[in-house]
C-alpha positions as CSV (number, residue, x, y, z in Angstrom):
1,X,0.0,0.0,0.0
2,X,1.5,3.7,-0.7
3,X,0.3,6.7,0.5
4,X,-3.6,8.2,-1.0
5,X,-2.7,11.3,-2.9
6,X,-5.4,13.0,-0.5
7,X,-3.0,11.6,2.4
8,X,0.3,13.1,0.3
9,X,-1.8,16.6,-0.4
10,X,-2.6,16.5,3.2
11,X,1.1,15.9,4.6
12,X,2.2,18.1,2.2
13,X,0.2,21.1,3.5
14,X,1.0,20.2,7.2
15,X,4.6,20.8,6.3
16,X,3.8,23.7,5.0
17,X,1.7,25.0,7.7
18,X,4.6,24.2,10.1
19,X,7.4,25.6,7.7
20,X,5.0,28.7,7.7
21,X,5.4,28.9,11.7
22,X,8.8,27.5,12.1
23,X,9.6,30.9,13.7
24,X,6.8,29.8,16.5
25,X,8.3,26.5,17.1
26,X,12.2,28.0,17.4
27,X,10.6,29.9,20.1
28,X,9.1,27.0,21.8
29,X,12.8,25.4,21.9
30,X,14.5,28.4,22.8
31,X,12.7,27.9,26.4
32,X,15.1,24.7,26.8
33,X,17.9,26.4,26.8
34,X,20.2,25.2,28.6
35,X,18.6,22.3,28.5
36,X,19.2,21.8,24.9
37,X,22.3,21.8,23.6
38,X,21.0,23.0,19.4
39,X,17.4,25.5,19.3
40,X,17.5,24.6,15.7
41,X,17.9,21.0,15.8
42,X,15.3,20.8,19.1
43,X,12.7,23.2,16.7
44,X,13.4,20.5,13.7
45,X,12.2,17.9,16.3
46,X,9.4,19.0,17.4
47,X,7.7,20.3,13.7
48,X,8.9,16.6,12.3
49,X,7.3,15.2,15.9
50,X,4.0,17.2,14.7
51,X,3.5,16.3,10.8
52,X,4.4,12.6,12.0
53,X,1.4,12.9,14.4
54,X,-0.7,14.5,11.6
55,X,0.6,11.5,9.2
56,X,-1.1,9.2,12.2
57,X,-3.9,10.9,12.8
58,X,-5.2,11.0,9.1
59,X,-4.9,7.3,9.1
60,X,-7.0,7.1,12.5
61,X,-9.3,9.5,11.3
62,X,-10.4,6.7,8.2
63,X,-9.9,4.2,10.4
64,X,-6.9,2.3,8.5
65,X,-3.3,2.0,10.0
66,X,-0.6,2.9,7.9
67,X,1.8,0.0,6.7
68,X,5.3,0.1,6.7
69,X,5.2,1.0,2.8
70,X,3.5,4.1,3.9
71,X,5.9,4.9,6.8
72,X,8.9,4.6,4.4
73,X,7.1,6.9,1.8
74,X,6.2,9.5,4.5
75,X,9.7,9.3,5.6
76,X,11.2,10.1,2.2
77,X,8.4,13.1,1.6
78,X,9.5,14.4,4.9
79,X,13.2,13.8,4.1
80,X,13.2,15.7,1.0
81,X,11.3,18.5,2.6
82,X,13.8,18.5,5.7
83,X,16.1,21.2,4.0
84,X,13.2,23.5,3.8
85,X,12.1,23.2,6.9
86,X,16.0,24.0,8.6
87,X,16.4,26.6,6.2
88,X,12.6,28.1,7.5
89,X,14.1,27.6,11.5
90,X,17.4,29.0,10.6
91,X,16.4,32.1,8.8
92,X,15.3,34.2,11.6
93,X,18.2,33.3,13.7
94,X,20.5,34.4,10.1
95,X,18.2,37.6,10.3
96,X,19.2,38.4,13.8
97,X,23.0,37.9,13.7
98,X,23.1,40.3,10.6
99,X,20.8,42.9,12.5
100,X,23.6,42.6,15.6
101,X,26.7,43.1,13.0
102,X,25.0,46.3,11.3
């Protein structure tokens, strides 16, 4: 079994929602500190912990479990999307060191 185009579409626009508030999730990490030793990588975490838990719930929601075809296709989706979501993270903390050097 591989992944519905609805359930791609869907996955797709919950990595865009979170990509879209990336800035909102860096913040949540940055309350960890010390705890945390990267705000970026504990920000990357917690957005890939949510679209996983998306991923899920879709499949709960029509009452199916996804197989481990599905898993592996979710994981490359959200592998090839991983660059855009760091680069979303990073940019504000880019945006802040230039403002400090000016």
């Amino acid at each position: 079994m591989t992944i519905s185009k609805e359930n791609k579409d869907f996955i797709d626009s919950l990595i865009d929602y979170y990509i879209n508030e990336s800035e909102s999730y860096r913040q949540i990490a940055e309350n960890f500190v010390p705890e945390v030793e990267s705000v970026a990588d504990t920000a990357f975490g917690i957005i890939t912990g949510c679209v996983y838990s998306g991923f899920l719930q879709a499949y709960q929601n029509q009452q199916q479990t996804p197989g481990l075809e599905d898993i592996k296709e979710f994981n490359r989706i959200l592998k090839d999307r991983a660059p855009l979501i760091k680069k979303a993270i990073l940019e504000p903390i880019r945006e802040q060191i230039l403002k400090k050097d000016d």
